[in-house]
C-alpha positions in Angstrom: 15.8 16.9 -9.3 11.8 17.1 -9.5 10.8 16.2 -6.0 6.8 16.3 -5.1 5.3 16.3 -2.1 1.6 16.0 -0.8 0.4 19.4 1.1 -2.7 19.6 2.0 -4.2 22.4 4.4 -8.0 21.6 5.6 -10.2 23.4 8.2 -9.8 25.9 10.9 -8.8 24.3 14.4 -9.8 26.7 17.2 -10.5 25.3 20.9 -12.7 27.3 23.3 -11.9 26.1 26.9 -13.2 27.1 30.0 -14.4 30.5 30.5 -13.0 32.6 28.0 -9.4 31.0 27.2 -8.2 30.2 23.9 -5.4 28.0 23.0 -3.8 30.0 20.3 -1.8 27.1 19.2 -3.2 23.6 18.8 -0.1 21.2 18.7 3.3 22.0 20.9 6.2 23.6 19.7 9.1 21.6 18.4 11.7 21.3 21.2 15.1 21.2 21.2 16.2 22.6 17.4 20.1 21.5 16.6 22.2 21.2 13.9 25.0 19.0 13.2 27.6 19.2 10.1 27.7 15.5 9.3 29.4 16.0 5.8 31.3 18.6 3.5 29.1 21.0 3.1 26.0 19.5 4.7 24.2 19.7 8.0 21.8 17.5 9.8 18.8 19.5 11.3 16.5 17.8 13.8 14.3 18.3 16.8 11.9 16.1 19.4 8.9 14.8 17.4 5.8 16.3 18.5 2.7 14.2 19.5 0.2 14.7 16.9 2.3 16.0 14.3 1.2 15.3 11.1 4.0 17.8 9.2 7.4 19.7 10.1 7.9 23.0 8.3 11.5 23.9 7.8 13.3 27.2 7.3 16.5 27.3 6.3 18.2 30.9 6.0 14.7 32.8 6.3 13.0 30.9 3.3 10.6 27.6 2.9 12.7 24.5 1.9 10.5 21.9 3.0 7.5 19.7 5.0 8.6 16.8 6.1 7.0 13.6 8.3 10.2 13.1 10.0 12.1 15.3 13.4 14.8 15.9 10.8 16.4 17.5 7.7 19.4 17.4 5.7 20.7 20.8 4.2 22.9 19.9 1.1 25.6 22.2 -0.8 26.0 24.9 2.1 28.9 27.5 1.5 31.2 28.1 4.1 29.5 30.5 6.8 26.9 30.7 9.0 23.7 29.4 8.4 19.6 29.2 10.2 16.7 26.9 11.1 13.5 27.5 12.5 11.2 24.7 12.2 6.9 24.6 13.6 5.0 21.3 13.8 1.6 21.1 11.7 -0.9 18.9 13.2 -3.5 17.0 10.7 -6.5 19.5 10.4 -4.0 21.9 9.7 -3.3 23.8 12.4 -0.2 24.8 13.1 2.6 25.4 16.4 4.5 28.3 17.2 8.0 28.3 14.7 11.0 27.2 17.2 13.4 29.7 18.3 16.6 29.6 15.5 19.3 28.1 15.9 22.3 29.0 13.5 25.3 26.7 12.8 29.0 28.0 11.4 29.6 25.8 8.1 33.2 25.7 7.7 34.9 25.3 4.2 36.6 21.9 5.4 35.2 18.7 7.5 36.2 16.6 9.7 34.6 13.5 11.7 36.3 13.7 14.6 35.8 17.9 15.3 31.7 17.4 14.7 30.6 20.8 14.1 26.8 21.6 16.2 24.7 24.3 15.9 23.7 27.1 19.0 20.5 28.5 19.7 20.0 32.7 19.0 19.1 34.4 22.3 18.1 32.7 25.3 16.6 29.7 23.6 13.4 29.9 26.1 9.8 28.9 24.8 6.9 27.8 25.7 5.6 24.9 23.9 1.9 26.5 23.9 0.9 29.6 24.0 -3.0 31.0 25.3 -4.7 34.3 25.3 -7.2 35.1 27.7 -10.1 35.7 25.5 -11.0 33.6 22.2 -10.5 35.5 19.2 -13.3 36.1 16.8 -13.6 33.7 13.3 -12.5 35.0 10.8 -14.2 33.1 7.7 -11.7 33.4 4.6 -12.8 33.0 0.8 -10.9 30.5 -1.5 -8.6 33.1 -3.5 -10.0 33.5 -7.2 -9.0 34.8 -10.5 -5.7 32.6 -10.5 -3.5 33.0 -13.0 0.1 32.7 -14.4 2.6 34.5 -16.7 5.5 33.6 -18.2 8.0 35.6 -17.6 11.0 34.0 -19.8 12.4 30.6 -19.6 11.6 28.1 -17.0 9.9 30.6 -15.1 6.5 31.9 -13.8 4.4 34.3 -12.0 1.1 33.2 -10.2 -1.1 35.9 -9.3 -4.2 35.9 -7.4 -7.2 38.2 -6.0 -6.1 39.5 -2.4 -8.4 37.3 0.2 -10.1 39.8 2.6 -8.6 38.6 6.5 -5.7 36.7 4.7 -1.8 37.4 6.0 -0.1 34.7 3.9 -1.2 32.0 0.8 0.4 29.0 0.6 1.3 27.6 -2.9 1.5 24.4 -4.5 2.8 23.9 -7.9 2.6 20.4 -9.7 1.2 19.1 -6.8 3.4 20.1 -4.1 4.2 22.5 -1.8 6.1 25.4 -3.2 6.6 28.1 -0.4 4.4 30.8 1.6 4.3 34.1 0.7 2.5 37.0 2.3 1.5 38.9 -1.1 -0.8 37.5 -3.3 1.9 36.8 -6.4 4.5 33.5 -6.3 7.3 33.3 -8.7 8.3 29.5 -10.1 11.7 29.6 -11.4 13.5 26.8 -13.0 10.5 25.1 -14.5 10.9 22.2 -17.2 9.7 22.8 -20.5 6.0 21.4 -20.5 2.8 21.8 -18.4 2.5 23.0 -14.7 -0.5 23.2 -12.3 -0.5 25.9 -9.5 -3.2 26.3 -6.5 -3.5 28.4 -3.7 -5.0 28.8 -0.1 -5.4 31.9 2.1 -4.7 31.8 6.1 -4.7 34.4 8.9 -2.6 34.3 12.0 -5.3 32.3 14.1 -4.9 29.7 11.7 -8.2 29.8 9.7 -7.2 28.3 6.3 -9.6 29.4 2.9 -10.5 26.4 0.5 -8.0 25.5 -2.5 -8.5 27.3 -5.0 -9.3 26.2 -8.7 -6.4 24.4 -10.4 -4.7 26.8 -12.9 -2.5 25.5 -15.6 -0.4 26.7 -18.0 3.0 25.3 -20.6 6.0 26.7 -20.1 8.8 26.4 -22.7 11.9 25.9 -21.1 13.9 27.1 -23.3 12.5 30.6 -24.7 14.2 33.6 -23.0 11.4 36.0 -24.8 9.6 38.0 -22.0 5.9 37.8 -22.1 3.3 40.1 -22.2 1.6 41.1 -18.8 -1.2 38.9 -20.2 -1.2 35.8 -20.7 -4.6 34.6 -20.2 -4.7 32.4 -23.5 -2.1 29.9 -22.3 -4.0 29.7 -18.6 -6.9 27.6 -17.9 -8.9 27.6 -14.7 -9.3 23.9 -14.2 -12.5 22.5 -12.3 -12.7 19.0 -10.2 -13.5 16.8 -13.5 -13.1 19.3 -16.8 -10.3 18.1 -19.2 -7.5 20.1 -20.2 -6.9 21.0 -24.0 -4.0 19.3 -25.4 -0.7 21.9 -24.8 1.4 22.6 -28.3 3.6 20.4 -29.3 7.3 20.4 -28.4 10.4 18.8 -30.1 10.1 16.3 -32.4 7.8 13.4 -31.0 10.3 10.7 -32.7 13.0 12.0 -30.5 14.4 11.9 -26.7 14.3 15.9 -26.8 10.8 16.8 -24.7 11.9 18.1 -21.6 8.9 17.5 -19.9 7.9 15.1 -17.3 4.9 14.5 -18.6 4.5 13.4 -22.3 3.0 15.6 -24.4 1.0 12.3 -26.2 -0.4 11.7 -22.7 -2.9 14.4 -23.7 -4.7 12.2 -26.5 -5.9 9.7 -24.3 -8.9 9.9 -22.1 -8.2 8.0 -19.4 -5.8 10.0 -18.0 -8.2 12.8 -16.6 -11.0 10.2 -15.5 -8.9 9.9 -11.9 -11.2 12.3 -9.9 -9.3 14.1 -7.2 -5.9 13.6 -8.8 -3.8 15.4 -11.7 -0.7 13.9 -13.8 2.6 14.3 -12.7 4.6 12.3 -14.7 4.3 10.0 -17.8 5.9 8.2 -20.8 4.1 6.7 -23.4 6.9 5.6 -25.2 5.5 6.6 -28.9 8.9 7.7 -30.2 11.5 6.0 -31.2 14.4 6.9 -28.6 14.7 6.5 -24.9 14.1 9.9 -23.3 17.0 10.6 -20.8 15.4 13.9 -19.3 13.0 11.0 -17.7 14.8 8.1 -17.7 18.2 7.0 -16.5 19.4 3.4 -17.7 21.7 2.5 -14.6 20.2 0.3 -12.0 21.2 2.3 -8.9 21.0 0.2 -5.4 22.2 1.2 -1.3 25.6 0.2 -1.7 29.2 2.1 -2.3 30.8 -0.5 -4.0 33.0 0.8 -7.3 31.9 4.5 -5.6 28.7 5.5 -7.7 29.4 2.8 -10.4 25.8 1.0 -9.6 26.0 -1.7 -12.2 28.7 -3.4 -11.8 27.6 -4.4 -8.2 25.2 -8.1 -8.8 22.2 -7.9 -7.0 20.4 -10.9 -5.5 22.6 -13.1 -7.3 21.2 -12.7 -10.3 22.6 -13.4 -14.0 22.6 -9.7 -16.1 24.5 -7.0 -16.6 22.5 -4.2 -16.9 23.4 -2.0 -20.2 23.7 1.4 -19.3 23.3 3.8 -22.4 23.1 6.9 -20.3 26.3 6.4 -18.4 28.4 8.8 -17.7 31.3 5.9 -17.6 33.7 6.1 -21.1 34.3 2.8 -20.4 30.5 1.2 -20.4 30.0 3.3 -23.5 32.7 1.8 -25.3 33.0 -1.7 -24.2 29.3 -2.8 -23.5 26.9 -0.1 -24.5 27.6 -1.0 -28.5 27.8 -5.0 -27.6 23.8 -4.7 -27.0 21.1 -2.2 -26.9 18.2 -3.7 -24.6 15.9 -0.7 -25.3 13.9 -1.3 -28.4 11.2 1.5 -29.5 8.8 0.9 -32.1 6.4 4.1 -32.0 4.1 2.2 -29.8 5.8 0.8 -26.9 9.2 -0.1 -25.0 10.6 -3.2 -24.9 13.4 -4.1 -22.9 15.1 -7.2 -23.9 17.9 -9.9 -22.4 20.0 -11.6 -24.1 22.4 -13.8 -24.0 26.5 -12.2 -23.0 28.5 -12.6 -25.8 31.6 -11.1 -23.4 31.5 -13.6 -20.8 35.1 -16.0 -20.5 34.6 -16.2 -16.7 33.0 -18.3 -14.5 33.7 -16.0 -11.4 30.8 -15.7 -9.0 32.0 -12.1 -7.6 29.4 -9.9 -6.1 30.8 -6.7 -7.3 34.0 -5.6 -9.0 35.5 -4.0 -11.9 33.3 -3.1 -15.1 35.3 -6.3 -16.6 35.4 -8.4 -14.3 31.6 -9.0 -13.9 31.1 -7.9 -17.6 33.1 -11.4 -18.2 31.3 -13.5 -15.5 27.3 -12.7 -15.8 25.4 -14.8 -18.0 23.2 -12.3 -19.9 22.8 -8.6 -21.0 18.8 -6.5 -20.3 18.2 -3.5 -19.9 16.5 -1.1 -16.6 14.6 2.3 -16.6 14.4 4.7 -13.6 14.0 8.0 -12.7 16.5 8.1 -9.9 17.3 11.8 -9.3 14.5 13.1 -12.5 11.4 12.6 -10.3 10.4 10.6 -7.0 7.2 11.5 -5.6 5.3 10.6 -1.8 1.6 8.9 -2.1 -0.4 9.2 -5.6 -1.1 7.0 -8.4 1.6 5.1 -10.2 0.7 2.9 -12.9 2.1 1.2 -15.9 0.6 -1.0 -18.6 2.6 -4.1 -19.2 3.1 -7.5 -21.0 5.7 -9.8 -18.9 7.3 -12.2 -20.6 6.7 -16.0 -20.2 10.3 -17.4 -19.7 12.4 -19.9 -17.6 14.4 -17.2 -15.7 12.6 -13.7 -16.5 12.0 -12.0 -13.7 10.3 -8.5 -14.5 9.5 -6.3 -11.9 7.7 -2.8 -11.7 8.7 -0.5 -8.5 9.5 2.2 -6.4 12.6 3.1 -4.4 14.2 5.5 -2.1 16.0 8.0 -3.0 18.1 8.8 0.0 21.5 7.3 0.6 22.2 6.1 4.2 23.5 9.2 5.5 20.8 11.3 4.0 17.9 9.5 6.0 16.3 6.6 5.1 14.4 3.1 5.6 15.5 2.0 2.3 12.0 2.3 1.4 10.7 -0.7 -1.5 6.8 -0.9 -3.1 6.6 -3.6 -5.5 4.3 -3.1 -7.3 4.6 -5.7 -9.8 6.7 -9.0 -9.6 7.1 -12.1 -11.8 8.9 -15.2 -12.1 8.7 -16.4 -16.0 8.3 -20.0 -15.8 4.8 -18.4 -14.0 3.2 -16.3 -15.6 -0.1 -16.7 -14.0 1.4 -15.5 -10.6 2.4 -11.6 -9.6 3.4 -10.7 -6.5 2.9 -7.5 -4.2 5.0 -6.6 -1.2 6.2 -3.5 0.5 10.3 -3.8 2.3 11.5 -1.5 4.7 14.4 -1.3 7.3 14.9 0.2 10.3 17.8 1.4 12.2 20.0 2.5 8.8 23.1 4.1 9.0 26.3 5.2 7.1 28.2 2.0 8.2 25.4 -0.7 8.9 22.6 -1.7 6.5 19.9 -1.4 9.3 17.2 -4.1 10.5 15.2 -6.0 7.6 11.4 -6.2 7.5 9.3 -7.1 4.5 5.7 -7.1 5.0 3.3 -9.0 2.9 -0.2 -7.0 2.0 -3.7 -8.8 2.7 -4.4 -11.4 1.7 -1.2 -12.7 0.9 0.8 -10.3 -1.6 0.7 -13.9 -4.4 -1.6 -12.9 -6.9 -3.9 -15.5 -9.1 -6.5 -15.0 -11.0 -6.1 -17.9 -13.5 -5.1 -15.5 -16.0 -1.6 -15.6 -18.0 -0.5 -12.5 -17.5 2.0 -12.7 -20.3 -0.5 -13.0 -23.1 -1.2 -9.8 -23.4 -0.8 -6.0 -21.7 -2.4 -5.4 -18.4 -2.5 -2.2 -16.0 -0.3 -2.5 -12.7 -0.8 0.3 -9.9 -0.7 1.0 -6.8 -2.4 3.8 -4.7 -0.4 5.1 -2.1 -2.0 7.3 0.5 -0.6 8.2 4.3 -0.4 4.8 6.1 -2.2 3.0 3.5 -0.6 1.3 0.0 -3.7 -0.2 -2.1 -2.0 -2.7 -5.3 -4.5 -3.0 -8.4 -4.7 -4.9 -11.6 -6.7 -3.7 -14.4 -8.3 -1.0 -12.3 -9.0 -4.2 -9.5 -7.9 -4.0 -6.3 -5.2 -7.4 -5.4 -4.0 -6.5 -2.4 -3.9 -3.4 0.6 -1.7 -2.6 3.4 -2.1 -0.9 6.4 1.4 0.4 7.7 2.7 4.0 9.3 6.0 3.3 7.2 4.7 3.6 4.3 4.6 7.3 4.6 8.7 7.5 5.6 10.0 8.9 2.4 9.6 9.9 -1.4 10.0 6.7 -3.7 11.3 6.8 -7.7 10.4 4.7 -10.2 11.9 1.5 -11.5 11.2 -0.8 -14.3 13.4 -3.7 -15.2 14.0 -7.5 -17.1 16.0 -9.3 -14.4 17.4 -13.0 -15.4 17.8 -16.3 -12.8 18.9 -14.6 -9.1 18.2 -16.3 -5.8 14.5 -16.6 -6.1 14.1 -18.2 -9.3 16.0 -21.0 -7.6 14.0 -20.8 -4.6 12.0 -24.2 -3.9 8.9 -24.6 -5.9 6.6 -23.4 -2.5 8.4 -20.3 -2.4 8.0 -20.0 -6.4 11.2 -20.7 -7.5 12.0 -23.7 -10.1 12.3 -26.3 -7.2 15.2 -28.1 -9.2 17.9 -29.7 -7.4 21.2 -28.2 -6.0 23.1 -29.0 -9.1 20.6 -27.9 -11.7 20.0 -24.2 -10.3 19.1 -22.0 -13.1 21.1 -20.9 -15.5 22.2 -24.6 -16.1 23.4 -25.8 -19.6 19.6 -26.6 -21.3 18.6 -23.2 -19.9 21.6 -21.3 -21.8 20.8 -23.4 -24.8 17.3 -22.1 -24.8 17.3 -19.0 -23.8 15.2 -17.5 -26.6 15.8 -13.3 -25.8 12.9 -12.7 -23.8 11.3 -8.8 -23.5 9.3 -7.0 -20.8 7.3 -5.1 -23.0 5.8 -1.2 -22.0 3.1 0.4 -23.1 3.2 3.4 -20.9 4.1 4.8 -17.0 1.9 7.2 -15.5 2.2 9.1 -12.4 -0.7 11.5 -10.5 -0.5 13.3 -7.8 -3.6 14.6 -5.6 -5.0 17.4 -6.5 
């Protein structure tokens, strides 16, 4: 899985008190480490959230795993022994506390609920939250490291080099636009890398915490699946990147007609211009959907959703009581494949676009109303087949840019949506985190609605506490326009504690909320058809029919004319 994250590291913090004190550390150390083996092979970490954190740092068995906004991590895929976390707090201007004593936990090759398994701390686990020094150190000003390069050293991987920084003890590295580890020589190695373009930056720090600036962007393509060592040089693939210079088109790779560019980011992304006029922020992600087949290192075709029912068998659990079965063309299921992918194919490609179309089931012979159930049971009862796209477990990102350019049908019933979604599964953490970034109910076209859904208090047995928060003014959008007569630009700009929704590079609608910045969101695009709110009351922007002619009734069915949520492309950017 691709995750990013946001790292940023600003100025130096150091406060001068009294006569000649100096608080080494700016922010308390995390108290109370522990760990806790919640699963087969997997151990909760947390600690008490310090006041003022902005940022936990974990360490897991001596090296960097993750930052993290929350007093806990989960370590997945443990073998059997024992195992170590340290964890400091990083405070907002970048400062950081003193790393926690470890604590080690014994992993055992078997688990059981009732004998929970909990960590201990090495030594006498005594600390002081802050630490002072009885004279103020001197500044120590620290250049932004230069001459930044990368070479490829065979397949999927890469060294970053750099000039040493005169005063500097360690560089921290981001890659693709999030954080990749610490180091305290001034080469990083990238392993693993998908075949296609990757940015790398750098900052210097010294033990007082004075932090250099960022250094240039470098960026450079990697072909994932060359094993040929390269030459020590490799400067002709490598360009130093300023704030607002455009980067040359990389080579191409597969055949462009085909789902075989293992690469987040299209390589057609490169032909267009507006995707380097976002100053401050770099591409992550993109499809642009000029082939003529889906591509499945992107995109899966399931609709995934929080609950366990038929184990990890997603779509054949009905959501919001609505009418489709999604068509799953990636499953892994022998069954779907043979009994429903071949009945219809909602992906259409045309060398320009995606469409993904509903149509009427030509398997249903029930009128069962079940909410989940076996792959034929609800394959006989729902009234239409469509299609979803989502990068569930490919790429979820927290904050940037996401955008896509979209025509939404105008149809009794559609009900298109463009969104993001949590990853995480109740056990693994979550708020079941929702951004929708665009909604629409067919028989409306002139309406598209924002909102943001989060809930609190989740756990492995309970669903948690509901909240969905409208943005200002009122998360309805009108305009007067019909926004199914032609392709418009849906984004959003999601920044700590702040979600700004835009159409056609306008700003809609904004949101002020410390939730927002709980967990990393993928992306979802999908042609829902009929649900609850489609037969909400008219106010609420349902159809407003009576009880007995909710939609689908039988005029509906008799005109259902195959309607398509039609996709131009999906971007994604990341700050730089």
């Amino acid at each position: 899985m691709i995750r990013k994250k946001n790292y940023l590291r600003t100025c130096l913090f150091l406060g001068v008190f009294g006569f000649g004190v100096t608080t080494a550390y700016a922010i308390d150390v995390p108290a109370d480490p522990r760990g806790t083996e919640v699963g087969q092979s997997l151990v909760k970490w947390e600690w008490d959230r310090v006041p003022g954190a902005d940022m936990y740092e974990i360490v897991v068995d001596g090296s960097h795993v993750a930052l993290t906004r929350d007093p806990q991590y989960f370590s997945f895929n443990l073998w059997a022994g024992e195992h170590s976390m340290t964890v400091r707090a990083k405070s907002s201007d970048g400062s950081y506390s003193s790393r926690t004593s470890t604590v080690k936990i014994s992993v055992r090759d078997w688990f059981s609920s009732s004998e929970l398994n909990r960590s201990f701390v090495v030594g006498d686990g005594v600390y002081s939250a802050t630490t002072t020094a009885t004279a103020p150190a001197p500044v120590v000003e620290l250049h932004e490291p230069r001459d930044v390069r990368g070479t490829v050293l065979g397949a999927g991987t890469v060294k970053w080099e750099w000039e040493p920084v005169s005063g500097a003890n360690s560089y921290d590295i981001t890659v693709d636009g999030g954080y990749a580890g610490s180091t305290g020589d001034n080469s990083f190695t990238s392993y693993g890398l998908w075949e296609g373009e990757h940015s790398m930056t750098v900052v210097a720090a010294n033990s007082q915490g004075s932090v250099s600036q960022r250094s240039n962007s470098v960026k450079l393509w990697v072909n994932a699946g060359s094993n040929e060592v390269a030459q020590e040089t490799r400067a002709a693939e490598t360009t130093v990147v300023a704030e607002a210079s455009v980067v040359a088109p990389p080579p191409p790779a597969g055949d462009p007609d085909a789902a075989d560019v293992q690469s987040m980011i299209d390589p057609a992304s490169y032909n267009y211009d507006e995707v380097y006029q976002k100053s401050g922020y770099e591409l992550v992600f993109s499809d642009e959907f000029d082939g003529t087949a889906l591509n499945p290192f992107r995109w899966n075709t399931g609709l995934r959703w929080d609950g366990e029912y038929n184990g990890e068998r997603y779509e054949y659990r009905v959501v919001n009581g609505e009418d489709q079965l999604y068509v799953n063309i990636f499953s892994e299921d022998e069954e779907h494949l043979l009994d429903i992918a071949p009945v219809h194919n909602p992906f259409e490609l045309n060398g320009s676009r995606l469409a993904i179309r509903a149509v009427k089931n030509p398997l249903k012979t029930s009128t069962s109303e079940l909410a989940y159930g076996s792959l034929d049971q609800i394959a006989a009862q729902q009234n239409f087949l469509s299609g979803a796209i989502t990068t569930h477990d490919k790429f979820s990102q927290k904050f940037g840019i996401f955008e896509a350019r979209i025509k939404i049908p105008s149809h009794v019933g559609s009900f298109p949506a463009f969104w993001l979604f949590h990853e995480n599964r109740a056990w693994e953490g979550t708020q079941r985190t929702e951004i929708d970034i665009m909604e629409n109910l067919g028989h409306a076209p002139w309406y598209v609605y924002n909102s943001f859904h989060y809930y609190k208090n989740v756990t492995a047995t309970t669903t948690g506490d509901a909240n969905f928060v409208r943005p200002y003014p009122n998360g309805q959008i009108y305009t007067g326009t019909d926004y199914s007569q032609d392709y418009h630009v849906y984004a959003v700009k999601w920044e700590p504690g702040k979600v700004t929704w835009m159409i056609d590079g306008e700003q809609v609608s904004e949101l002020e909320h410390n939730e927002v910045n709980f967990e990393e969101l993928y992306v979802k695009l999908n042609l829902a058809i009929g649900g609850n709110w489609t037969n909400y009351p008219a106010n609420s922007g349902g159809l407003g029919r009576a009880e007995g002619q909710h939609f689908p009734n039988q005029d509906d069915l008799n005109n259902f004319n195959n309607p398509a949520l039609e996709i131009d492309y999906v971007r994604v950017y990341t700050a730089r």
